[in-house]
Z-matrix of the N, CA and C atoms (Angstrom, degrees):
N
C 1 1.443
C 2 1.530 1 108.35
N 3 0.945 2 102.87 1 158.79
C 4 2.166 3 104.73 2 -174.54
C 5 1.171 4 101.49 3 -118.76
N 6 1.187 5 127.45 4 155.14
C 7 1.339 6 147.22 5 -152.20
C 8 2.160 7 92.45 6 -158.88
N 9 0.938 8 85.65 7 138.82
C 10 1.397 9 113.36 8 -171.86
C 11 1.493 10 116.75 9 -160.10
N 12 1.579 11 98.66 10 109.57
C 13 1.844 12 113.41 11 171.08
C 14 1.154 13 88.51 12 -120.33
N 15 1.457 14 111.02 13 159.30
C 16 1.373 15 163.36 14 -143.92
C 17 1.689 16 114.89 15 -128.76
N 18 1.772 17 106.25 16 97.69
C 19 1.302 18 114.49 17 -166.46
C 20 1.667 19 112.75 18 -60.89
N 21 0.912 20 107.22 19 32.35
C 22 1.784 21 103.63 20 179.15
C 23 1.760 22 84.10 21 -138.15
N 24 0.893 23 137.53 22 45.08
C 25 1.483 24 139.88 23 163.41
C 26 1.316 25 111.51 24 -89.65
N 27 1.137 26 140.15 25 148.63
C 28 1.865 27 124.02 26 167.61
C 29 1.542 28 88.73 27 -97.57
N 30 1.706 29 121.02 28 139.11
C 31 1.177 30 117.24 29 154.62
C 32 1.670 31 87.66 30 104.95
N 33 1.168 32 132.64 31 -30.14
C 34 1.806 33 123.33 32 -169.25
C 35 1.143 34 106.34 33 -47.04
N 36 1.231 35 147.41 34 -33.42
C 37 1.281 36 148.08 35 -143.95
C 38 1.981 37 94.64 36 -99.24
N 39 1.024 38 112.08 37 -47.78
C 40 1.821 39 120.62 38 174.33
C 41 1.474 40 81.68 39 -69.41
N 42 1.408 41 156.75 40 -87.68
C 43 1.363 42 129.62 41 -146.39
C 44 1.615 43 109.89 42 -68.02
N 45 1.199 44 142.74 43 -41.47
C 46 1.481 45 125.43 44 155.82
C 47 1.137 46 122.53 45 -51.60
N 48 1.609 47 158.91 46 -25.56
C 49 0.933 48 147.37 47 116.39
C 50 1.429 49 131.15 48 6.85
N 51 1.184 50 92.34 49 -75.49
C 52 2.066 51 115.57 50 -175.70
C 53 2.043 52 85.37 51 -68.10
N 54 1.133 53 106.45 52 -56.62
C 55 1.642 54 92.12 53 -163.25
C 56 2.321 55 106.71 54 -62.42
N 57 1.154 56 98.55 55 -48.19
C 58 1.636 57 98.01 56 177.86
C 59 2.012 58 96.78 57 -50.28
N 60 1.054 59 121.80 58 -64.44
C 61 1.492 60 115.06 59 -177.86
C 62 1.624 61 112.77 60 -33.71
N 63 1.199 62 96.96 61 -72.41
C 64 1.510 63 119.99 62 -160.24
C 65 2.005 64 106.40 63 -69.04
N 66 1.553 65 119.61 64 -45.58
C 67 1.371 66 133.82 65 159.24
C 68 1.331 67 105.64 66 -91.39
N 69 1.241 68 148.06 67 86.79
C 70 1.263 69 136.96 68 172.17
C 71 1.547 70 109.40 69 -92.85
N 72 1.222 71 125.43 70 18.74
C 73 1.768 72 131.94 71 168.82
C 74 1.661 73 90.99 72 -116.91
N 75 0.789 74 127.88 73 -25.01
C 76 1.904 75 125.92 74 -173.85
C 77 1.466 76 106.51 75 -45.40
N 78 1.505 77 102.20 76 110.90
C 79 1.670 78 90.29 77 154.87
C 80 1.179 79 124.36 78 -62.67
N 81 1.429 80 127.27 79 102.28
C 82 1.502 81 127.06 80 -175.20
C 83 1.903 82 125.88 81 -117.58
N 84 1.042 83 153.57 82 111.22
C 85 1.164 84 130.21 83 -152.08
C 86 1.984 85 97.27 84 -138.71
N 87 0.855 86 102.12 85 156.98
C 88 1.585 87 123.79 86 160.27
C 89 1.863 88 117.61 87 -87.81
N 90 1.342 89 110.89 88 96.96
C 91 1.436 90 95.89 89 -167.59
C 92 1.509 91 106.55 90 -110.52
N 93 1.539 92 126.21 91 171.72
C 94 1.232 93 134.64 92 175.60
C 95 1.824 94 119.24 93 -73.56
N 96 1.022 95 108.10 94 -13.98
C 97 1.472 96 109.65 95 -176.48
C 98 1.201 97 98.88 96 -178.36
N 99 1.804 98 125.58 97 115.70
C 100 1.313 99 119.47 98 158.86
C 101 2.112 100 118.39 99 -83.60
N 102 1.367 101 94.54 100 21.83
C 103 1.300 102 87.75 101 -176.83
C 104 1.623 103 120.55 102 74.41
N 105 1.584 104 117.13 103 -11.16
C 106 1.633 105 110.09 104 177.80
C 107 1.233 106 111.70 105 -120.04
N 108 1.392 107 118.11 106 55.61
C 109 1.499 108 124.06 107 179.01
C 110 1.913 109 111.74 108 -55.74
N 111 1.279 110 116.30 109 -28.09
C 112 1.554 111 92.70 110 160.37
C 113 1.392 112 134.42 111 -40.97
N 114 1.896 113 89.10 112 -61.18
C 115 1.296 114 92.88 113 -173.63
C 116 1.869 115 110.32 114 -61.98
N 117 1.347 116 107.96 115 -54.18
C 118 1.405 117 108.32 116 175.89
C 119 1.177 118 121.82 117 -31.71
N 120 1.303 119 133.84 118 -25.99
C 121 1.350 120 114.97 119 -169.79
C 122 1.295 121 103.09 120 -114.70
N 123 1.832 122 127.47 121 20.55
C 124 1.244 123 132.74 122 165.13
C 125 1.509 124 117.29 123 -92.42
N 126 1.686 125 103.59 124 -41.41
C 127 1.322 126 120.74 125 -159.46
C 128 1.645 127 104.52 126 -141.17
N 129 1.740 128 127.08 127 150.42
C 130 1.649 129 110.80 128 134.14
C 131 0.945 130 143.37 129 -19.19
N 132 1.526 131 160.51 130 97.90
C 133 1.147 132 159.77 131 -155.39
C 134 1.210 133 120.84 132 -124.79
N 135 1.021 134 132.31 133 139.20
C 136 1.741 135 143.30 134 171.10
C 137 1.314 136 109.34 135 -149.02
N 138 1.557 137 119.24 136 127.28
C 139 1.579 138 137.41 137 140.72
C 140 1.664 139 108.21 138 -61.50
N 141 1.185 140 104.90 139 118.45
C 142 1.407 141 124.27 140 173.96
C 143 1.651 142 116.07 141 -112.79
N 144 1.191 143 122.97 142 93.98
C 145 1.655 144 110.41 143 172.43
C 146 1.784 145 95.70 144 66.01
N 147 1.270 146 131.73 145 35.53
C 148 1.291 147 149.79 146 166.01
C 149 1.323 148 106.86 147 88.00
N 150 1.264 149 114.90 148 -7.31
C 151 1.722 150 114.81 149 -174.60
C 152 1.233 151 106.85 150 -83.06
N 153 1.160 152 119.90 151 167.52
C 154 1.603 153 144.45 152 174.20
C 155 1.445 154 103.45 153 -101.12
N 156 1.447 155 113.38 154 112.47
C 157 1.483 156 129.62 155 144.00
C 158 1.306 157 131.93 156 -96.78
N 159 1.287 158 115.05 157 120.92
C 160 1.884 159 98.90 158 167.93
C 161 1.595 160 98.92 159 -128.39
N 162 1.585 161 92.66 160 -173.57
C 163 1.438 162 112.64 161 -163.89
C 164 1.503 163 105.49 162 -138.50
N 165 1.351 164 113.60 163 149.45
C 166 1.691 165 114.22 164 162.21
C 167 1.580 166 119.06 165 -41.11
N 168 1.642 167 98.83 166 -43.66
C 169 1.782 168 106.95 167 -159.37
C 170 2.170 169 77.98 168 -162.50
N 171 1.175 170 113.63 169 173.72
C 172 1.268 171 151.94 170 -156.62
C 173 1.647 172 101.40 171 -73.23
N 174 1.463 173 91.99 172 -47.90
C 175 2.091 174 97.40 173 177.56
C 176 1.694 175 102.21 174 -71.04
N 177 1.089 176 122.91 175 -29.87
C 178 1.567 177 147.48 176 -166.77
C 179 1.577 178 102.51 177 -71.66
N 180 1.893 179 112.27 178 -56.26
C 181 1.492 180 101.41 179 -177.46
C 182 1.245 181 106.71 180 -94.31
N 183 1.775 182 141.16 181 -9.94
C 184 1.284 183 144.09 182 163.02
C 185 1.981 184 86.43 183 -43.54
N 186 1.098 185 100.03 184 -82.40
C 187 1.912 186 107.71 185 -168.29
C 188 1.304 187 125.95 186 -29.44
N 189 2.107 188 96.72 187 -36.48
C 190 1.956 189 94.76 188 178.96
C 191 2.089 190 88.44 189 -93.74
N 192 0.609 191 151.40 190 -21.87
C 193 1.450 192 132.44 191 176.73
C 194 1.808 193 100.04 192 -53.54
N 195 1.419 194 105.12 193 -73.19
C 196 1.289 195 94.37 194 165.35
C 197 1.363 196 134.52 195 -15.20
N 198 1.165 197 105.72 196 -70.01
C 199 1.457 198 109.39 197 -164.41
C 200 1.846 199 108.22 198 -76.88
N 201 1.512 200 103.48 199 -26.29
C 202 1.432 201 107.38 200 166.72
C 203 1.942 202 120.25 201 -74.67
N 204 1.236 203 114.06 202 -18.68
C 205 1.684 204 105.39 203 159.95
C 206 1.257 205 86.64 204 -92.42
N 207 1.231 206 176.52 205 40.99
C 208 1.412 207 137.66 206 123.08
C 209 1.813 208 103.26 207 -100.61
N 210 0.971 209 133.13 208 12.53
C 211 1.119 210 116.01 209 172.72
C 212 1.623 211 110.09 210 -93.03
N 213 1.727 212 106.99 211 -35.26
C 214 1.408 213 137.62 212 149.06
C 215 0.939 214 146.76 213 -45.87
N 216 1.724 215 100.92 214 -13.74
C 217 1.640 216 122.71 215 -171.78
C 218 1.377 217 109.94 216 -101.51
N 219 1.380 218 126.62 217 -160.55
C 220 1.383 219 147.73 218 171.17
C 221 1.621 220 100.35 219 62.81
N 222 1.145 221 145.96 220 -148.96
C 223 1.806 222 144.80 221 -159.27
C 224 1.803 223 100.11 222 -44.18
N 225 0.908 224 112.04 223 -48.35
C 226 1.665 225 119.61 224 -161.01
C 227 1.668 226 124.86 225 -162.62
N 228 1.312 227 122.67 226 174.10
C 229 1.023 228 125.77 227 157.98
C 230 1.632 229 132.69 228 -46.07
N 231 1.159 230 145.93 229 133.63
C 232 1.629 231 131.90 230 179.89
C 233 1.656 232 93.03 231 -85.64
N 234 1.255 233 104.10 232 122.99
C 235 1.652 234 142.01 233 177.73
C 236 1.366 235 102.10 234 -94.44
N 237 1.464 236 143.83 235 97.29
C 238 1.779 237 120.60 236 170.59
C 239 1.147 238 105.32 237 35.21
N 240 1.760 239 101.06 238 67.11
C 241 1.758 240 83.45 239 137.53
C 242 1.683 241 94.96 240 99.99
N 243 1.469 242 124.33 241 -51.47
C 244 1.246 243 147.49 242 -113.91
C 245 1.619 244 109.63 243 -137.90
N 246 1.195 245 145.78 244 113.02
C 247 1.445 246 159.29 245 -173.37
C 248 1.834 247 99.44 246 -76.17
N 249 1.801 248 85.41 247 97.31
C 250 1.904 249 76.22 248 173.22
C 251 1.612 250 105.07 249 -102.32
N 252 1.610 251 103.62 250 137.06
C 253 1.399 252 101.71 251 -176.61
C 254 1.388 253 132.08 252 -81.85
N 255 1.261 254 138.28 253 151.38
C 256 1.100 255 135.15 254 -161.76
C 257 1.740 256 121.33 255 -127.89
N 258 1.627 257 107.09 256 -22.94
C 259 1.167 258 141.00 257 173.57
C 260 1.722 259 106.28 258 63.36
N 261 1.282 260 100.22 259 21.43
C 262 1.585 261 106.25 260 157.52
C 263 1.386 262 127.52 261 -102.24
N 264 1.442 263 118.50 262 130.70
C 265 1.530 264 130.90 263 -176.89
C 266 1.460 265 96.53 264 -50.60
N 267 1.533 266 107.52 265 142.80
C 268 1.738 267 129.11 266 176.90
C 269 1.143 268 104.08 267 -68.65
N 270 1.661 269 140.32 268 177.67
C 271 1.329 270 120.18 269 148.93
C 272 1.147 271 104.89 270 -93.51
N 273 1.360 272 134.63 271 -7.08
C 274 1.552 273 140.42 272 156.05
C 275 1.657 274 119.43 273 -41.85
N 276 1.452 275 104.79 274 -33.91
C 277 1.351 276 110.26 275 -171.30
C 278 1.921 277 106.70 276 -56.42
N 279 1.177 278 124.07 277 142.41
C 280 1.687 279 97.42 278 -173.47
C 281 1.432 280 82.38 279 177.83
């Protein structure tokens, strides 16, 4: 799954960090523009698996990325509701 923060984040650089350690198979990147500068300039932000996560503060969107690859993880993506399989290893798997 890919993970994508947004170099005008305060703090992006401490949540890619913690995620390369902790996911070290994660596609994870530091990008120039995720395209949601509203939200960005309200909150932390991360595209996760194309979704939008944010956070109160930096410990806040580290926690929903988390919790957004494992809801995403294990056989496949959740489809409605529904685990579509993909038959690729999670980087959760460990």
């Amino acid at each position: 799954m890919k993970v994508r923060l947004c170099e005008n984040n305060t703090g992006k650089s401490r949540v890619y960090r913690r995620l390369q350690e902790e996911f070290p198979d994660l596609d994870a990147k530091i990008k120039k523009c995720l395209g949601q500068c509203g939200s960005c300039a309200e909150q932390p932000i991360a595209m996760v698996g194309g979704k939008k996560v944010k956070g109160k503060d930096v410990d806040d969107l580290y926690r929903n990325i988390v919790t957004a690859l494992r809801e995403g993880a294990g056989t496949g993506e959740k489809k409605n509701g529904r685990e579509k399989k993909k038959g690729k290893k999670s980087v959760l798997d460990k």
